[in-house]
C-alpha positions in Angstrom: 138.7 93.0 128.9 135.1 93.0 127.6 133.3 90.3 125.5 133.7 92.2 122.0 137.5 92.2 122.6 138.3 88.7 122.9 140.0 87.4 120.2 138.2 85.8 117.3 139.5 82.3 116.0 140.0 82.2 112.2 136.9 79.5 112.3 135.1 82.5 114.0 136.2 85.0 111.0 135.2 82.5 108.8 131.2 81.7 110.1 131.2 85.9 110.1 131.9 86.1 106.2 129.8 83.0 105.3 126.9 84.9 107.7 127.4 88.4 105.8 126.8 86.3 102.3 123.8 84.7 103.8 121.7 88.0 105.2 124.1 88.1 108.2 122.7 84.9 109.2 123.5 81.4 110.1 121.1 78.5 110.6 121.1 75.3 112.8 120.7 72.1 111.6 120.4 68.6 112.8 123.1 67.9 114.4 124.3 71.3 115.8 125.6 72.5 112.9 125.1 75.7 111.9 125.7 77.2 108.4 122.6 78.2 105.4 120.5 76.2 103.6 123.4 75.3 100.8 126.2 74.5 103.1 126.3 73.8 107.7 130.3 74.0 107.9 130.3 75.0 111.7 129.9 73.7 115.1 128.2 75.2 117.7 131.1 75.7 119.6 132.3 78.3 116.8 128.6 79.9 117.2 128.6 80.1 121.1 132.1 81.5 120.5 130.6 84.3 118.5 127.9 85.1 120.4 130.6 85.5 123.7 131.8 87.7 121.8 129.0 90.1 121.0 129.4 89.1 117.6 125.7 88.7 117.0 122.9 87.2 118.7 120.0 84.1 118.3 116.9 85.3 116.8 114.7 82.4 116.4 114.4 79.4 118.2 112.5 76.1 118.8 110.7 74.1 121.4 112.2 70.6 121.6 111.5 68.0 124.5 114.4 69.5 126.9 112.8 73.1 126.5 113.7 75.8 123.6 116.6 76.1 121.7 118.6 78.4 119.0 118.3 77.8 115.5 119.0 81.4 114.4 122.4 83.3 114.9 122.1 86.5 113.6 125.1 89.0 113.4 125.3 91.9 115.3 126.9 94.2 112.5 125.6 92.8 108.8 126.8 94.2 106.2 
């Protein structure tokens, strides 16, 4: 079984179609929650869960006292 076909969790679906209304992209915020400027409604359980699945990728990230980290998820297929 590879990556892409693991099944996705209807909180999964959900972070996809909030991502393809915001540019195919979800941001992180304090906190570890992920989401766009006007709403963070996931956990970064939901966005590790994506990107185990091939569903995207992180595209930025930051420098923080414990070394770098995401703060970009970008989706593999936008719309």
């Amino acid at each position: 079984m590879t990556n892409a076909s693991l099944k996705l969790s209807e909180t999964m679906i959900a972070a996809i179609k909030f991502a393809h209304t915001h540019e195919g992209k979800l941001e992180r915020f304090p906190g570890g929650f992920w989401g766009a400027s006007d709403a963070a409604p996931f956990g970064t359980k939901t966005v590790e869960g994506l990107l185990s699945r091939g569903q995207g990728t992180y595209t930025k990230w930051k420098e923080g006292k414990n070394g770098q980290f995401p703060i970009e998820f970008t989706l593999a297929r936008p719309r």
